[in-house]
C-alpha positions as a Python dict, from the first residue, in 0.01 Angstrom:
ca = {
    (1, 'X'): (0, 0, 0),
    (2, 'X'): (97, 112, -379),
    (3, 'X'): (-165, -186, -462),
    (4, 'X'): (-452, -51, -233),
    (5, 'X'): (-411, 325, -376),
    (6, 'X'): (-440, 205, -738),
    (7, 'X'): (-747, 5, -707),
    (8, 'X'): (-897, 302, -505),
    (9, 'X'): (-809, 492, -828),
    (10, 'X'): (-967, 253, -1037),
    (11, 'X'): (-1268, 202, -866),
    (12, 'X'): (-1333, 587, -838),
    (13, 'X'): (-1241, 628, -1190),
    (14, 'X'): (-1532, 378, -1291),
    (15, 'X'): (-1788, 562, -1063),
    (16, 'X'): (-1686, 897, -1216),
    (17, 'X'): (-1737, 709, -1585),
    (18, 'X'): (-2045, 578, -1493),
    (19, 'X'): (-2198, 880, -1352),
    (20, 'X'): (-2059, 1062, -1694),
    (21, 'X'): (-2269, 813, -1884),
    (22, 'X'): (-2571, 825, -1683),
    (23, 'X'): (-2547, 1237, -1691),
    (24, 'X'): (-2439, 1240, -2102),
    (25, 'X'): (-2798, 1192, -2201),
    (26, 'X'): (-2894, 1496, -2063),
    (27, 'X'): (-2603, 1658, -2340),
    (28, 'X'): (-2729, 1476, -2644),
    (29, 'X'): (-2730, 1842, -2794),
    (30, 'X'): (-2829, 1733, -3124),
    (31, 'X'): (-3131, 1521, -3018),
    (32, 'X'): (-2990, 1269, -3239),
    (33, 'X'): (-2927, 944, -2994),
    (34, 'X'): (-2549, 1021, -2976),
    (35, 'X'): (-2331, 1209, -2779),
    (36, 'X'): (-2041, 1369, -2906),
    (37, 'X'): (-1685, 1360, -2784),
    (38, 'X'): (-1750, 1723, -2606),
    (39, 'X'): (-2076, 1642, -2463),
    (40, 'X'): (-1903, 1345, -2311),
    (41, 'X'): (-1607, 1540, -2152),
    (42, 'X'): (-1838, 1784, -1991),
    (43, 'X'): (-2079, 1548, -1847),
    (44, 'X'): (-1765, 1332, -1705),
    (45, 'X'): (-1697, 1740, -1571),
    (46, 'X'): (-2020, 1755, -1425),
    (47, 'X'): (-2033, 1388, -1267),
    (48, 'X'): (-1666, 1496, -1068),
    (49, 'X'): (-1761, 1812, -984),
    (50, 'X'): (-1509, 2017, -1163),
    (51, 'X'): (-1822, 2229, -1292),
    (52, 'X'): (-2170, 2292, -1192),
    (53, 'X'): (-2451, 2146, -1435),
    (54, 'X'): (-2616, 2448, -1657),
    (55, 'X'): (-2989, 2462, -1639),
    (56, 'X'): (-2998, 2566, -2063),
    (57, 'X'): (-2660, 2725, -2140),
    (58, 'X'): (-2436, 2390, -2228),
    (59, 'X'): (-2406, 2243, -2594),
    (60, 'X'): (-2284, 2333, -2917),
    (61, 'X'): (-2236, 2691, -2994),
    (62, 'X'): (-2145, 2698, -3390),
    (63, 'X'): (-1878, 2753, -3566),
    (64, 'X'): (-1601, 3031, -3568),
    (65, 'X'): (-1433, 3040, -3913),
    (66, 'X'): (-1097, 3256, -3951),
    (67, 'X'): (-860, 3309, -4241),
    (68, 'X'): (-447, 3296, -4253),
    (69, 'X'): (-287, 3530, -4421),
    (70, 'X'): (39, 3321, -4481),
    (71, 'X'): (67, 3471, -4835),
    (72, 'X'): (-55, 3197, -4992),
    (73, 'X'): (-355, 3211, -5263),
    (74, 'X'): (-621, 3112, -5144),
    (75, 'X'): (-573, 3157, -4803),
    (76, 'X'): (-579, 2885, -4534),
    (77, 'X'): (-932, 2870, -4353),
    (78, 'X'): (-1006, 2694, -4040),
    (79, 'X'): (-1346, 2626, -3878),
    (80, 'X'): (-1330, 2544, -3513),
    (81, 'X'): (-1642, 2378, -3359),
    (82, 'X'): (-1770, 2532, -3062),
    (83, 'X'): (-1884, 2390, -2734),
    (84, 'X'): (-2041, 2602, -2428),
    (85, 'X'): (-1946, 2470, -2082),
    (86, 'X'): (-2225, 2673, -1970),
    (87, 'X'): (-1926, 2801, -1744),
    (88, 'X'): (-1687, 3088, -1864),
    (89, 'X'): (-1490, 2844, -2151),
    (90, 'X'): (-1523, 2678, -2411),
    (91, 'X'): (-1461, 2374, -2598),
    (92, 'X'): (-1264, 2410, -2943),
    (93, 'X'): (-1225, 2137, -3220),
    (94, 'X'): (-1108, 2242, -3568),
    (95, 'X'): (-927, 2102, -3874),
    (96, 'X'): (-768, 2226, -4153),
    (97, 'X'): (-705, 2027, -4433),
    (98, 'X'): (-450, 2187, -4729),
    (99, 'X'): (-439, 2098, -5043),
    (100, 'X'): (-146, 1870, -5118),
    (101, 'X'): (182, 1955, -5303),
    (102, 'X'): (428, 1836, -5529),
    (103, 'X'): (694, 1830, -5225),
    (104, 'X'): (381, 1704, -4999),
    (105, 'X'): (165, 1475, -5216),
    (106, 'X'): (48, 1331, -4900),
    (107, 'X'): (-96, 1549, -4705),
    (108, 'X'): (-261, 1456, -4382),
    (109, 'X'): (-468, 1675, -4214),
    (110, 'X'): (-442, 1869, -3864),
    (111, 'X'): (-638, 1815, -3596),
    (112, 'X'): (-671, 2089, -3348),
    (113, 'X'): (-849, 2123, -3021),
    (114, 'X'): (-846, 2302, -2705),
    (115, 'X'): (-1008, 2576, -2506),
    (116, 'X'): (-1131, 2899, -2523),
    (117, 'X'): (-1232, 3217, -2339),
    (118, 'X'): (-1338, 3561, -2385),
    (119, 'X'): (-1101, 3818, -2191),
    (120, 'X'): (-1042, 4142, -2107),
    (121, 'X'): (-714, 4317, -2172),
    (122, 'X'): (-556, 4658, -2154),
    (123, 'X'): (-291, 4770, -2461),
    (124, 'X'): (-185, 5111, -2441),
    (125, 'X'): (-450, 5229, -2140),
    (126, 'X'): (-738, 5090, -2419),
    (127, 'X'): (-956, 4795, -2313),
    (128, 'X'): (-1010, 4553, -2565),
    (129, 'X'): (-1185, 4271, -2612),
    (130, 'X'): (-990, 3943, -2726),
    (131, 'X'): (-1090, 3587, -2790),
    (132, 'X'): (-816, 3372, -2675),
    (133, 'X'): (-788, 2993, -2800),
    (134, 'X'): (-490, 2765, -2681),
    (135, 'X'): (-490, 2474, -2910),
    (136, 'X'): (-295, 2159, -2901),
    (137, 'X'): (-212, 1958, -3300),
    (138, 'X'): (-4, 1746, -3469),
    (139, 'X'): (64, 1625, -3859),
    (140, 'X'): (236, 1293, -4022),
    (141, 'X'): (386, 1438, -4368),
    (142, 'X'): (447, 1186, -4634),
    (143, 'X'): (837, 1209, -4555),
    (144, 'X'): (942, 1078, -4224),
    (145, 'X'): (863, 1409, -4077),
    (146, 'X'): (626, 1431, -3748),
    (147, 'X'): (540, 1804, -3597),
    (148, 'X'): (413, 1891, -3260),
    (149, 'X'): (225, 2208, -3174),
    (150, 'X'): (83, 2425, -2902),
    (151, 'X'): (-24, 2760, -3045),
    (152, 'X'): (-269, 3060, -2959),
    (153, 'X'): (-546, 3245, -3170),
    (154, 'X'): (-602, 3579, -3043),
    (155, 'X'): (-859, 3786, -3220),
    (156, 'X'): (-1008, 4133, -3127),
    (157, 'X'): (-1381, 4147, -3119),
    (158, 'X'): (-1359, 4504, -3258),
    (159, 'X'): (-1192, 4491, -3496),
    (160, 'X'): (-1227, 4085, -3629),
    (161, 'X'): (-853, 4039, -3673),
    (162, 'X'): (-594, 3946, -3440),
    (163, 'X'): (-272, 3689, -3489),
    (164, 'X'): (-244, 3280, -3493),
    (165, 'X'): (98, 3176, -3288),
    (166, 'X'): (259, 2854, -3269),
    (167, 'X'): (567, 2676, -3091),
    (168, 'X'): (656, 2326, -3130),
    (169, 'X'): (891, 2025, -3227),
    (170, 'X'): (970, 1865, -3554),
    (171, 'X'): (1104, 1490, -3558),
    (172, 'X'): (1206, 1259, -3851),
    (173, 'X'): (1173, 900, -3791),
    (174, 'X'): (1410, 793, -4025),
    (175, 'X'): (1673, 1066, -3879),
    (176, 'X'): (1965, 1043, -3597),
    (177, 'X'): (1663, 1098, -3311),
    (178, 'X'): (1767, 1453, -3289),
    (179, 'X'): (1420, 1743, -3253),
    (180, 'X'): (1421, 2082, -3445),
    (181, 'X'): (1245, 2359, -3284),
    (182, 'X'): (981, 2528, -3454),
    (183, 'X'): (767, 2890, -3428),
    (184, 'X'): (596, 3058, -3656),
    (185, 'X'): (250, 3354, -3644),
    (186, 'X'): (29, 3495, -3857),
    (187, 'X'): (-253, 3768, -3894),
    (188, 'X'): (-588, 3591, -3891),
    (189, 'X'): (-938, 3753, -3979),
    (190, 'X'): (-1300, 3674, -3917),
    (191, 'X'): (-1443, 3467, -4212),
    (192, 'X'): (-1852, 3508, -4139),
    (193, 'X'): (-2022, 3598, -3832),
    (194, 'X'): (-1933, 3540, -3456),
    (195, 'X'): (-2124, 3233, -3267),
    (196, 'X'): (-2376, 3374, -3051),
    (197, 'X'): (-2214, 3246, -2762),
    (198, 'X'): (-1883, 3440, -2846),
    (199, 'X'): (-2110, 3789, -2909),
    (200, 'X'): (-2304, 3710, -2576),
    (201, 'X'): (-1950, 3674, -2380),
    (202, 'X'): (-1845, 4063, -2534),
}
């Protein structure tokens, strides 16, 4: 039986790719005979069903750029990529890439992605609006240390600050196997303009 239910798997798995691919031309945003990474995990979406194909409103959306103030000079940027789901989230990828230290003369970069959403919420009996990201990263360090993190970027769309959050794990590979926990936040601000598709979600 276990054998039966896992090539039923596989064989719908290969119909949902397929459809994906025959649907991802229709997300070639950039007219430029690729699709990206994004394009293809929302036309996989649309070949399963988890979301209804947009007429015009899917594809990339810009770039949101914030700033960390984590008292360091200059201050850490990030630019996350935007993709519009042409439903009510959307697709994040950023990196940030420091420059390296004495203590950290390798530095490898971080990779975030993730979701986001404009959302309504009420502090003190006043409405606000708040763009909400939930990323998932990780970083190799030149030391045997490997970090894990989920975190959240909040940020008001009246005011064009908010706060960066993360939790995680830190591991050394050369260590006893033992994990040390890890959280840590910051105020963010707005470095240039909000996408479009951010302003048209306010």
């Amino acid at each position: 039986m276990k054998k039966i239910i896992s090539r039923i798997a596989w064989v719908q798995l290969v119909v949902i790719l397929s459809c994906g691919f025959a649907y991802s031309n229709d997300f070639d945003v950039n007219s430029d005979g690729r699709v990206g990474l994004e394009e293809a995990i929302y036309s996989l979406q649309v070949a399963s069903g988890l979301t209804p194909q947009p007429e015009s409103t899917a594809g990339n959306c810009g770039v949101i750029k914030i700033a960390l103030e984590t008292g360091e000079n200059p201050k850490p940027e990030i630019s996350f990529h935007l993709f519009d789901t042409g439903a009510s989230f959307l697709i994040i990828h950023g990196i940030l890439i420091q420059t390296p230290t004495i203590e950290d003369p390798d530095y490898k970069p971080i990779i975030m992605s993730g979701t986001g959403q404009v959302a309504e919420i009420t502090e003190n009996s006043v409405v606000k609006s708040i763009f909400f990201m939930n990323l998932n990263y990780a970083q190799e360090h030149a030391s045997c240390n490997r970090d894990s993190r989920i975190a959240q970027v909040s940020l008001d769309l009246s005011t064009l600050q908010g706060t960066f959050w993360a939790v995680g794990t830190d591991f050394c590979t050369d260590g006893d196997g033992s994990f040390d926990n890890y959280y840590d936040h910051f105020p963010i601000s707005l470095v240039g303009e909000l996408p479009a598709c951010i302003q048209n979600d306010n």
